[in-house]
Every structure is written in structure tokens, then in C-alpha cells.
Backbone and ligand atoms as CSV (ligand in chain L), in Angstrom:
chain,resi,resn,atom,element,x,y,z
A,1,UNK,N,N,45.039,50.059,2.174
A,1,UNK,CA,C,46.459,49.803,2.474
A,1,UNK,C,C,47.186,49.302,1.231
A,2,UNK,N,N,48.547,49.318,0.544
A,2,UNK,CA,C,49.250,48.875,0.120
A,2,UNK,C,C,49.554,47.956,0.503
A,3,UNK,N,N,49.842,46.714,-0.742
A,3,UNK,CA,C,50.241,45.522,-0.915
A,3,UNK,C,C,51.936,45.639,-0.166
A,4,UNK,N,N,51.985,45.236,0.495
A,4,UNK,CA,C,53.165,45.170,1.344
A,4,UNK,C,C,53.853,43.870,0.958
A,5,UNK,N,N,54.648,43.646,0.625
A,5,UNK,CA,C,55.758,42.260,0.252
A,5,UNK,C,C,57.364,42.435,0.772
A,6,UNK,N,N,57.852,43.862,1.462
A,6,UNK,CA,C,58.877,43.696,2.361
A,6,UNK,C,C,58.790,44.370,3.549
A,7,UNK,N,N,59.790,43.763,4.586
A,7,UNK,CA,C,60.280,44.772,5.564
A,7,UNK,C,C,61.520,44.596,5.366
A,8,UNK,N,N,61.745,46.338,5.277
A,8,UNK,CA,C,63.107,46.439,5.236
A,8,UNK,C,C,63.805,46.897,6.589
A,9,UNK,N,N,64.626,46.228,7.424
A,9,UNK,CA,C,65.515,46.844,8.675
A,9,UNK,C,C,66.247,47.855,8.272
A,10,UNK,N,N,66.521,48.543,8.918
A,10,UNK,CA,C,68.156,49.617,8.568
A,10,UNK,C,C,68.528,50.094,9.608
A,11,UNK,N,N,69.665,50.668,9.491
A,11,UNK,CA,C,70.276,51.194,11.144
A,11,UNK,C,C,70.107,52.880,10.841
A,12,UNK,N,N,70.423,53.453,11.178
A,12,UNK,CA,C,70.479,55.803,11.103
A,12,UNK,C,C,71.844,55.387,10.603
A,13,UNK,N,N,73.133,54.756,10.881
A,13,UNK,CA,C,73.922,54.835,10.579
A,13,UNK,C,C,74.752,56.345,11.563
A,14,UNK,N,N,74.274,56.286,12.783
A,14,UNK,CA,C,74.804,57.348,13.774
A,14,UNK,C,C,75.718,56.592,14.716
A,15,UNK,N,N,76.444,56.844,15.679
A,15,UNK,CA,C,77.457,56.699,16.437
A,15,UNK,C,C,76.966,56.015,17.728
A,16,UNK,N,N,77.136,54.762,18.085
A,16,UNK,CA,C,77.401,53.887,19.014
A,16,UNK,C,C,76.825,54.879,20.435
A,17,UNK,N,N,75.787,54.493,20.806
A,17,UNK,CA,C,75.224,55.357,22.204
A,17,UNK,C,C,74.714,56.989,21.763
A,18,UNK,N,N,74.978,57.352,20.853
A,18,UNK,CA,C,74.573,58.612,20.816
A,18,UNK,C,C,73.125,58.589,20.469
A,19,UNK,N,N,72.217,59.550,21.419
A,19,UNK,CA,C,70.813,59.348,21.166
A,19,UNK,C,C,70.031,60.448,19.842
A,20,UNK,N,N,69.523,60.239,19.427
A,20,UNK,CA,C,68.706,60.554,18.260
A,20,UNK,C,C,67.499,60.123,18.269
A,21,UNK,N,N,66.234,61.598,18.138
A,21,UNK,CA,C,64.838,60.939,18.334
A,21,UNK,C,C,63.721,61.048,17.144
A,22,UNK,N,N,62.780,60.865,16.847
A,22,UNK,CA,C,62.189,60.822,15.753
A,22,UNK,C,C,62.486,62.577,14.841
A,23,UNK,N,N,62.098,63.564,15.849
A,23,UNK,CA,C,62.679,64.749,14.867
A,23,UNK,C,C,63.631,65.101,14.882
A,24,UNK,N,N,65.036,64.430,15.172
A,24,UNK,CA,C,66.070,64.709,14.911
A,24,UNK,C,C,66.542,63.628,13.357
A,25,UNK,N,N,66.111,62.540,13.420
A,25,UNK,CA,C,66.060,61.852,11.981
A,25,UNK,C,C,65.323,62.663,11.011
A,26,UNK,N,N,63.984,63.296,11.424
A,26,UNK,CA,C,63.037,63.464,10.533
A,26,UNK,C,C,63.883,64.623,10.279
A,27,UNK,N,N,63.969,65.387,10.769
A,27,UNK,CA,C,64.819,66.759,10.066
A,27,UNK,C,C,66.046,66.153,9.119
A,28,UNK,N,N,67.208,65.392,9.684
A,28,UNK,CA,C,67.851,64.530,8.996
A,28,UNK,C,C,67.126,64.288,7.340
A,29,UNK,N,N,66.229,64.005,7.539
A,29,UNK,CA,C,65.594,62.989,6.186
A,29,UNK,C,C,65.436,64.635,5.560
A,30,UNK,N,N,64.835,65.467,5.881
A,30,UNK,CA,C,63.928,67.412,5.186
A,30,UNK,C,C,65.158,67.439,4.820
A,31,UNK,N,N,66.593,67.759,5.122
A,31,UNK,CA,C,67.498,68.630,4.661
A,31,UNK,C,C,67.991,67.246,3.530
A,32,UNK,N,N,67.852,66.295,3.101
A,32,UNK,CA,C,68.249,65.480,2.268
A,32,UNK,C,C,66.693,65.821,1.047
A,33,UNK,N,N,65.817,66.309,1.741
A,33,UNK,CA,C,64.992,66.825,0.741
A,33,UNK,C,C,63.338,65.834,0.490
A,34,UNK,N,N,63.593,64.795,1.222
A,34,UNK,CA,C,62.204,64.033,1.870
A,34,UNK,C,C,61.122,65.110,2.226
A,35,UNK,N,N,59.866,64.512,1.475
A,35,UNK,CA,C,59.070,65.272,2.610
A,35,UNK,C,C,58.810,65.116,3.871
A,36,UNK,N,N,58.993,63.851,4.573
A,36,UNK,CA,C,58.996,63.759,6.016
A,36,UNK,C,C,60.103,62.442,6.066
A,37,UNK,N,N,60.037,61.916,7.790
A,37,UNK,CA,C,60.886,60.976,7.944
A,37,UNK,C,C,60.634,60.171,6.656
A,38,UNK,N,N,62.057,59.060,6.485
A,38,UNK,CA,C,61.697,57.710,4.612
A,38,UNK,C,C,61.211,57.094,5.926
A,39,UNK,N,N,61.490,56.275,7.050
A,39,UNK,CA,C,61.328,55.372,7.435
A,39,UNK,C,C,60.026,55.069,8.171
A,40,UNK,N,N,59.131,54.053,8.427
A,40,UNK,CA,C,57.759,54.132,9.288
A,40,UNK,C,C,58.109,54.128,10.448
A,41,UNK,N,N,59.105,53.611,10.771
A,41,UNK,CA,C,59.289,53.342,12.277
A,41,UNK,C,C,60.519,53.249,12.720
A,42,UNK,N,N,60.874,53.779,14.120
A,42,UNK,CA,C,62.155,54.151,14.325
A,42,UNK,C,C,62.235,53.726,16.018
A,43,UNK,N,N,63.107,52.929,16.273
A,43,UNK,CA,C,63.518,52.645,17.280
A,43,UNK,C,C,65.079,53.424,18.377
A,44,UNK,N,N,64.492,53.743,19.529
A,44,UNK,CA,C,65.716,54.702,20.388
A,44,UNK,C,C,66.571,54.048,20.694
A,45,UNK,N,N,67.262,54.897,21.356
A,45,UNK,CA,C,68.439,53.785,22.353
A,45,UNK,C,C,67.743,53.096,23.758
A,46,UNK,N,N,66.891,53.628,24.187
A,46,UNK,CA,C,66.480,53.356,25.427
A,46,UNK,C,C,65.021,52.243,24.747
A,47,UNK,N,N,64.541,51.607,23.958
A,47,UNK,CA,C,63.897,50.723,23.365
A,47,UNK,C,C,62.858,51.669,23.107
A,48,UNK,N,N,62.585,52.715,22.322
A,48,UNK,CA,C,61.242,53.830,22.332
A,48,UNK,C,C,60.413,53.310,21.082
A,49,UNK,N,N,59.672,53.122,20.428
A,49,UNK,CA,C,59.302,53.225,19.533
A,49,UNK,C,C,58.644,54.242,19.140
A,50,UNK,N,N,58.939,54.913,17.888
A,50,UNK,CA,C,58.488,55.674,17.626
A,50,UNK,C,C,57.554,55.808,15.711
A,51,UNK,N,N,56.700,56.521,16.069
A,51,UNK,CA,C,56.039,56.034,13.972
A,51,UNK,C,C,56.283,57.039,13.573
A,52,UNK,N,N,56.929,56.779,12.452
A,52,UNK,CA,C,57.560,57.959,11.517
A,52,UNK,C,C,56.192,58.173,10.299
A,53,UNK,N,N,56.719,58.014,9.199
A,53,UNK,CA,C,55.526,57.990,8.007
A,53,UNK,C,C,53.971,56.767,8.286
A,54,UNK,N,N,53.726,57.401,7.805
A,54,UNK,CA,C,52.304,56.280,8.169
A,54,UNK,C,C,52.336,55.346,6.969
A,55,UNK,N,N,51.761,53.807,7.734
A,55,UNK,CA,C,51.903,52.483,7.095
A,55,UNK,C,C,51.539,52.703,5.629
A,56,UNK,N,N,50.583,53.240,5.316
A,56,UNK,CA,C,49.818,53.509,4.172
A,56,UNK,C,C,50.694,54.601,3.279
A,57,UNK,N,N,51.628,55.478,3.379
A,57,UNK,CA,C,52.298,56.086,2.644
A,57,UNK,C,C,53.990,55.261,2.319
A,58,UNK,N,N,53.811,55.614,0.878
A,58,UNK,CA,C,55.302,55.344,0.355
A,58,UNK,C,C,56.238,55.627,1.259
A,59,UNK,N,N,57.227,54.715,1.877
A,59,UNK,CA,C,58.336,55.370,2.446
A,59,UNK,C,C,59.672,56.021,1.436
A,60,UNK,N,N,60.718,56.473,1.909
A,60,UNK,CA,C,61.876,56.650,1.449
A,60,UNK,C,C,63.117,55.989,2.235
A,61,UNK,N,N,62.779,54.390,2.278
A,61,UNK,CA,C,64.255,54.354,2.784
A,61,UNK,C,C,65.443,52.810,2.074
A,62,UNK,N,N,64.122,52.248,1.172
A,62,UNK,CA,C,65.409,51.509,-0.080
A,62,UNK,C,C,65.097,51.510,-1.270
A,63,UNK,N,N,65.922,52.285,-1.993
A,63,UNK,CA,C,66.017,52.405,-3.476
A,63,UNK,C,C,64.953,51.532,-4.398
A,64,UNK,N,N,64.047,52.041,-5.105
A,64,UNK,CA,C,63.537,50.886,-6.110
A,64,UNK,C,C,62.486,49.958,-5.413
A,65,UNK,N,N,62.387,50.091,-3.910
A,65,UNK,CA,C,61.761,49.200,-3.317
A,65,UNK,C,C,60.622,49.224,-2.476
A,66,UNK,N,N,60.774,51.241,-2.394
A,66,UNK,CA,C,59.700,51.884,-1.394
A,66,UNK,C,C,58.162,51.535,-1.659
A,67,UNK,N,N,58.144,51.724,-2.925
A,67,UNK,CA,C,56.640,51.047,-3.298
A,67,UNK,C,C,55.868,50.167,-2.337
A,68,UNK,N,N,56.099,48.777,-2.021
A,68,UNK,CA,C,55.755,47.543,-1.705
A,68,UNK,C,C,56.614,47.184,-0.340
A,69,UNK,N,N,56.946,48.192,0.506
A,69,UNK,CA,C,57.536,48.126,2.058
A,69,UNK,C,C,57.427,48.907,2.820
A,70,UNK,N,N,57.838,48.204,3.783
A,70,UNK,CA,C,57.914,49.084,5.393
A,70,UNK,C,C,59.062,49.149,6.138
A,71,UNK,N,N,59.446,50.418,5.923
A,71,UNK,CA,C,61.088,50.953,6.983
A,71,UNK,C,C,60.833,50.891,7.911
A,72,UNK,N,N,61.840,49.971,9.013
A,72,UNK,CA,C,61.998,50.113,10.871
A,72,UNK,C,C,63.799,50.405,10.496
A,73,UNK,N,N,63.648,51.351,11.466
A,73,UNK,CA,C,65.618,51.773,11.792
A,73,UNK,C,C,65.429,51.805,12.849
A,74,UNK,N,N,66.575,51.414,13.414
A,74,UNK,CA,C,67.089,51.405,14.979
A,74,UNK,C,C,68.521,52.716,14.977
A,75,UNK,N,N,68.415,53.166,16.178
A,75,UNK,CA,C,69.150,54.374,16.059
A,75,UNK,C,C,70.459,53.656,16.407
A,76,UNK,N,N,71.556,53.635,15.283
A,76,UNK,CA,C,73.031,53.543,15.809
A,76,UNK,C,C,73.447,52.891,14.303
A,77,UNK,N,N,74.657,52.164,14.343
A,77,UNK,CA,C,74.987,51.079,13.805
A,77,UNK,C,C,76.493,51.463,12.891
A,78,UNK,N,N,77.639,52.755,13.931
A,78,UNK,CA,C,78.795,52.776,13.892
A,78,UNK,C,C,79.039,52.805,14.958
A,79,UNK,N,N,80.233,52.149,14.704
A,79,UNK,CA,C,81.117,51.859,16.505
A,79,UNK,C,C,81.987,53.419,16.692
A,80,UNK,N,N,82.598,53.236,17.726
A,80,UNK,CA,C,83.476,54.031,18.084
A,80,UNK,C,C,84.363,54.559,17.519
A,81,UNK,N,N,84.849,53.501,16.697
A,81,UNK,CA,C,85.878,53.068,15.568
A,81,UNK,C,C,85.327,54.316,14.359
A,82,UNK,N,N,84.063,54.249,13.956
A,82,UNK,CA,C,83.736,55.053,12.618
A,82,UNK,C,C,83.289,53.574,12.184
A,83,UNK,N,N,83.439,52.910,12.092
A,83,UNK,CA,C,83.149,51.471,11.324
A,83,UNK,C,C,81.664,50.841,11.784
A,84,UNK,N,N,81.309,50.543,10.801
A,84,UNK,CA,C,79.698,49.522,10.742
A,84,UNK,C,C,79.757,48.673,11.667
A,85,UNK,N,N,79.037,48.361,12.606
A,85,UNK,CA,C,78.401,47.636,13.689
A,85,UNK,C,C,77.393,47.763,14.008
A,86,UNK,N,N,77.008,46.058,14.574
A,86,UNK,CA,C,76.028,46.041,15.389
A,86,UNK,C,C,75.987,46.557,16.550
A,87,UNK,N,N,75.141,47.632,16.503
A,87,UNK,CA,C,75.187,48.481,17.828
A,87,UNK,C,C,73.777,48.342,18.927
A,88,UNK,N,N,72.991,47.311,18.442
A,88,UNK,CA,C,71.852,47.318,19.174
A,88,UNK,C,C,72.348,46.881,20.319
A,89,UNK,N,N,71.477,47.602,21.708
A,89,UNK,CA,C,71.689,47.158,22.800
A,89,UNK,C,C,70.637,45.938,22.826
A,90,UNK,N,N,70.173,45.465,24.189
A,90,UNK,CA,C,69.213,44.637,24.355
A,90,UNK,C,C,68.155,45.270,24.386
A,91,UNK,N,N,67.535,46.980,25.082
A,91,UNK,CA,C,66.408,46.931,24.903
A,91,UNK,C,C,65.569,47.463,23.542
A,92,UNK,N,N,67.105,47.929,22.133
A,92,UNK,CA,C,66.111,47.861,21.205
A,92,UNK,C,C,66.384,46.670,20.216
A,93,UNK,N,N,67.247,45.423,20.896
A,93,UNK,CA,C,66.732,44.617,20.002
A,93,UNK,C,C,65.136,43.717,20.823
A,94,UNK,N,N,64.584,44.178,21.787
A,94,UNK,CA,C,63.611,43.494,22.559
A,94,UNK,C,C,62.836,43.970,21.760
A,95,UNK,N,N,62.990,45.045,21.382
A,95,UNK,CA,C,61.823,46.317,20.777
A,95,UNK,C,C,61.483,45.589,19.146
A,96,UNK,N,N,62.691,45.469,19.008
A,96,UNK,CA,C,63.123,45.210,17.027
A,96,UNK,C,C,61.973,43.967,17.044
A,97,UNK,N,N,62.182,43.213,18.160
A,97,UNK,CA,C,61.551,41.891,17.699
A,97,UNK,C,C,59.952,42.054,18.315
A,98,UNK,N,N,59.854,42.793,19.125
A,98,UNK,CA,C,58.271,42.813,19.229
A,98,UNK,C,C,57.569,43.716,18.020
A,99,UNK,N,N,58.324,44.853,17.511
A,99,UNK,CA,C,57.494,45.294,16.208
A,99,UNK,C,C,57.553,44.179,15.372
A,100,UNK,N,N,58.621,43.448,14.999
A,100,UNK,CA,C,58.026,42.400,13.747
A,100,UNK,C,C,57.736,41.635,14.136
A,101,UNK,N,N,57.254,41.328,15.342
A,101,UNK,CA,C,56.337,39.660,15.804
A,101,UNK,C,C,54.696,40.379,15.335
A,102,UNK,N,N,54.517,41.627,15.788
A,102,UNK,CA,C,53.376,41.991,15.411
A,102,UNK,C,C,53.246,42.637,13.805
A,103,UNK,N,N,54.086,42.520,13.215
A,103,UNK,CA,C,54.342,42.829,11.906
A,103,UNK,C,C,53.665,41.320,10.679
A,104,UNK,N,N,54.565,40.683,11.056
A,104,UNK,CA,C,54.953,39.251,10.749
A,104,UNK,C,C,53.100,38.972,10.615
A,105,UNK,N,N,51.957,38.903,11.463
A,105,UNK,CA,C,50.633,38.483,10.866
A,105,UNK,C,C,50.085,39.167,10.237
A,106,UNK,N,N,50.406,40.440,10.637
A,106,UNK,CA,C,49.923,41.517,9.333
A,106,UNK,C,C,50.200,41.255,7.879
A,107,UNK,N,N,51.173,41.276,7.652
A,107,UNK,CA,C,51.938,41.312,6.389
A,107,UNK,C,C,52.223,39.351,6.019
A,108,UNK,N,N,51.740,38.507,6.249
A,108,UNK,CA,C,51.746,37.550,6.369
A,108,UNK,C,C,52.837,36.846,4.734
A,109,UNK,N,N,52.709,37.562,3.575
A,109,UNK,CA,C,53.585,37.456,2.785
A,109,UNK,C,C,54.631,38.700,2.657
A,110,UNK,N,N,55.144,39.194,3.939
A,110,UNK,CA,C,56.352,39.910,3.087
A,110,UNK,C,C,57.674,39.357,3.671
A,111,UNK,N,N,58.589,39.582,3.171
A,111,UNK,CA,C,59.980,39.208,3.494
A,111,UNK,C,C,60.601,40.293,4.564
A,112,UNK,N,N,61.091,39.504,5.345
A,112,UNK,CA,C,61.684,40.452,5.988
A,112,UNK,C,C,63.193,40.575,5.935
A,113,UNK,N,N,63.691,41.483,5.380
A,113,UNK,CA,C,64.951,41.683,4.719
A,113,UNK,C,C,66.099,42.599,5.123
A,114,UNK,N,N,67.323,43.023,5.592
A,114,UNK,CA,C,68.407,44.257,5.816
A,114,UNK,C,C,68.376,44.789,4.903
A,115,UNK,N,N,68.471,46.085,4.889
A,115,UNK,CA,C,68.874,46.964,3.466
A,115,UNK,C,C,69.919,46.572,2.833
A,116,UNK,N,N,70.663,46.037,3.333
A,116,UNK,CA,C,72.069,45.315,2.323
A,116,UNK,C,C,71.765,44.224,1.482
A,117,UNK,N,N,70.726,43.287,2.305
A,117,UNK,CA,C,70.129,42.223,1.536
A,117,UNK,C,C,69.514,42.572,0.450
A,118,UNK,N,N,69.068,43.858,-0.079
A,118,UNK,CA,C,68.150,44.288,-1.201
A,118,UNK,C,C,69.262,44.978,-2.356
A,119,UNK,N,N,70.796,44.973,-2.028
A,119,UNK,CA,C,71.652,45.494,-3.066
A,119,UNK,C,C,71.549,44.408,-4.518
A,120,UNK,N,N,71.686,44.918,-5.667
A,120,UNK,CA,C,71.724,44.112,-6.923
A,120,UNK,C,C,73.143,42.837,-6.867
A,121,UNK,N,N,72.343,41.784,-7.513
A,121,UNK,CA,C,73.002,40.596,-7.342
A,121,UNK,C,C,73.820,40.459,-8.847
A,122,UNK,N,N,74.628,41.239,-8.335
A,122,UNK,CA,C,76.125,41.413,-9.386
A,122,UNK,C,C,76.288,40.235,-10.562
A,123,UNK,N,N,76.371,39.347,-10.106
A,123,UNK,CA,C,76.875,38.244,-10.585
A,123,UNK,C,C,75.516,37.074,-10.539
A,124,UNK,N,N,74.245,37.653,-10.262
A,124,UNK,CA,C,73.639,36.441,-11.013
A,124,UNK,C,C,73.250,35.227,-10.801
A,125,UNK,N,N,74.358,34.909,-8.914
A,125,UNK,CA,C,73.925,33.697,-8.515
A,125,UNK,C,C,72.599,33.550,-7.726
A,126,UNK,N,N,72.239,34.332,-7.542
A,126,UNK,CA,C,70.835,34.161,-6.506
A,126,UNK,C,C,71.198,34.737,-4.775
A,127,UNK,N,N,72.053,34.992,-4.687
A,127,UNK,CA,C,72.840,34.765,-3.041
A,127,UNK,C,C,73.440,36.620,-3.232
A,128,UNK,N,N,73.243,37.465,-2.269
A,128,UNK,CA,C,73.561,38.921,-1.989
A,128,UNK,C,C,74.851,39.018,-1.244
A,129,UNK,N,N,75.607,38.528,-2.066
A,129,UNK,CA,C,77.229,38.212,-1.104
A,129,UNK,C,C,77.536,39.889,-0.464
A,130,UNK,N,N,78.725,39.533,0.669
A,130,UNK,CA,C,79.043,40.647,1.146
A,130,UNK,C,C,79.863,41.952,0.153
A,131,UNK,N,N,80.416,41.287,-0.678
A,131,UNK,CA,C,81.102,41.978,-2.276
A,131,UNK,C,C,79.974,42.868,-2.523
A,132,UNK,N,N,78.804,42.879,-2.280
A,132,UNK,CA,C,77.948,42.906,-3.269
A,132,UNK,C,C,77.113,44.080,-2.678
A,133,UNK,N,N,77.178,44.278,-1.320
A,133,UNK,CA,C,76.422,44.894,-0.192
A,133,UNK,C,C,76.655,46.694,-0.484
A,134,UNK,N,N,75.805,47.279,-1.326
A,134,UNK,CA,C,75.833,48.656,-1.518
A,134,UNK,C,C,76.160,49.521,0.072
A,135,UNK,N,N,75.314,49.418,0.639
A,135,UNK,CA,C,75.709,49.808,2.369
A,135,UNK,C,C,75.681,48.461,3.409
A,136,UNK,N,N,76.572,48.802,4.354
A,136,UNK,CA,C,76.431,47.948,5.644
A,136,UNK,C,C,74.981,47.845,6.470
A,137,UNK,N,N,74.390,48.564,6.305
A,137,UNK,CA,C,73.003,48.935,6.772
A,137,UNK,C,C,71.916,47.695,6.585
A,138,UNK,N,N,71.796,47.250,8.032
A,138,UNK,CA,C,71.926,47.682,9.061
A,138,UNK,C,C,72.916,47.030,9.808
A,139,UNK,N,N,73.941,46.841,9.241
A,139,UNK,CA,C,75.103,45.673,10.441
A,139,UNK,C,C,74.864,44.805,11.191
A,140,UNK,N,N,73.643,44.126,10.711
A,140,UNK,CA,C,73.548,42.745,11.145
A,140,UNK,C,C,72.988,41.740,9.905
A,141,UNK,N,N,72.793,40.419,10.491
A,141,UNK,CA,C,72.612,39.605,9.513
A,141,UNK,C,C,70.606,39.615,9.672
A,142,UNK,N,N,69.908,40.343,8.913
A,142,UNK,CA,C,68.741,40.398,9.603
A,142,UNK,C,C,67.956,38.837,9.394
A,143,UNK,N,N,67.998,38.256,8.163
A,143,UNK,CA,C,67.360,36.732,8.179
A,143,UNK,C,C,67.976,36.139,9.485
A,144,UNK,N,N,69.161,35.712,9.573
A,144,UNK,CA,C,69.742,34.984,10.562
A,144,UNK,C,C,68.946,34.918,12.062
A,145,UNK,N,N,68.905,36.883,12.423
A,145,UNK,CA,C,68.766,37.213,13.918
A,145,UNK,C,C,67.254,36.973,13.439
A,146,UNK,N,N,66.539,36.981,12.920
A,146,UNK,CA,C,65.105,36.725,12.788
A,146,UNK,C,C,64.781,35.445,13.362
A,147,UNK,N,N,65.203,34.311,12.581
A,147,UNK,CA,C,65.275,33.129,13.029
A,147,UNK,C,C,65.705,32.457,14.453
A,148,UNK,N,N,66.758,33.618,14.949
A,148,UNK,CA,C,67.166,33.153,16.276
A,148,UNK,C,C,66.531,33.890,17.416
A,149,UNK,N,N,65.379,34.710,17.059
A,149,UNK,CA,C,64.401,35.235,17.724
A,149,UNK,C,C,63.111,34.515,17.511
A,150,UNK,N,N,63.086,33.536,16.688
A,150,UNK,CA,C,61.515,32.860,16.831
A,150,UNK,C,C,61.004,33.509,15.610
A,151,UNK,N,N,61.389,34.594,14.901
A,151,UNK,CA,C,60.246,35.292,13.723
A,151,UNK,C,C,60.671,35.122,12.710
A,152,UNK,N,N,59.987,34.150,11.530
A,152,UNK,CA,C,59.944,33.658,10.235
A,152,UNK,C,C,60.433,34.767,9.559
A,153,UNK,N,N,61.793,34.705,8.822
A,153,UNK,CA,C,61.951,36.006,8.053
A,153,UNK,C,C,61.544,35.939,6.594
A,154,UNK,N,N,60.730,34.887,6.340
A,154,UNK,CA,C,60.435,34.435,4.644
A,154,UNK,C,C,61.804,34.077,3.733
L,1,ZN,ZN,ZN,69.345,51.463,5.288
């Protein structure tokens, strides 16, 4: 296995309720030119889990970072609007938090991080301000909701 030191969250960045299932991403990911799904794991609207790339292969889903992580996306995370939101319902944030409760002893040193949290720190202070956030992805605060689920986000 690879030395694992993140999890990265992300959203599909698809439309508020609209369903999308592992080979409708994974094709998604082929015509962008991936060899298979970037992400390991992918969560439905209806709480599905599904395994995309296997733990042990490089993913493709944050820049510079695939090396030493593991992609979970949850399917959604634009509103109605066209605009970035948190679009998780309850049963895939039930889902979100039982993959990284069982994540979390595995990986016992990695961080668990949003893809926005991993954009370059412009300015140097230590802190990934919202200025700073290359994508909204995944439209939530993932340290925060970690913590208010019980799971250590490092
Ligand atoms: Zn992302």
C-alpha cells in the first residue's frame, strides 16, 4: 500500500438532486482523458457507496497531491442557482462519515482535508483563506463538519 498522508473530500460539482452513478462519473473522468474514475470513492444521492480506483493506485483528483491520498466525492455540490453548495442530503452525509470513521484507523496519520483546503497559500500566512480557494469543491467546511461528527480531521 502507499503511504497515505491525505484524504481529500470533493463534491462532482453536478446539480442539486440530480443522480449520477459510478459510470456515469467514470466516463466523465475517460473523456477528460483519465484512465479510469481520479476518485476512490464516490458517494450517491440515495447514500450508495461506491469504489472507484483502488486504494493502492494513484488517484486523479487534487493537483500535486495524488501521490500520498485518497479521493471520496459525494455526488452534487451546485444549487439550483448554478452556484456552489452544500448539497449533501442526510443520507450521504451518514455515508460521508461512516467511510471516514473507518478511514480515520487506517490511515491513522493522514489529514483529512476539502479540495479547496489544498489550494496554494498565496500570501504565506499558514491559513487557506477563502481569496485563496482555487475551486469551491467541495462546499463545505470539511475540518469543521469532521469535528462536529466526532472524526478527528488532523
Ligand atoms: Zn474537488
Amino acid at each position: 500500500m502507499r503511504k497515505i498522508t491525505l484524504i481529500g473530500v470533493h463534491c462532482s460539482a453536478t446539480m442539486e438532486g440530480k443522480p449520477f452513478d459510478l459510470a456515469a462519473i467514470t466516463a466523465m473522468h475517460k473523456a477528460r482523458g483519465f484512465s479510469d474514475i481520479g476518485y476512490h470513492f464516490l458517494i450517491g444521492l440515495k447514500g450508495e457507496r461506491w469504489i472507484g480506483r483502488p486504494l493502492e493506485k494513484v488517484g486523479a483528483h487534487i493537483q500535486g497531491h495524488n501521490a500520498y491520498s485518497i479521493g471520496i466525492c459525494y455526488i452534487g455540490g451546485i444549487g439550483a442557482d448554478g452556484k456552489a453548495k452544500d448539497t449533501r442530503n442526510p443520507e450521504q452525509k451518514a455515508e460521508l462519515r461512516k467511510l471516514l470513521a473507518e478511514l480515520r484507523p487506517q490511515f491513522p496519520g493522514a489529514k483529512i482535508r476539502g479540495h479547496r483546503d489544498m489550494s496554494p497559500d498565496l500570501n504565506g500566512d499558514g491559513i487557506i483563506q477563502p481569496r485563496e480557494w482555487l475551486k469551491m469543491c467541495p462546499c463545505f467546511d470539511v475540518v469543521e463538519w469532521c469535528r462536529s461528527v466526532g472524526i478527528d480531521p488532523k
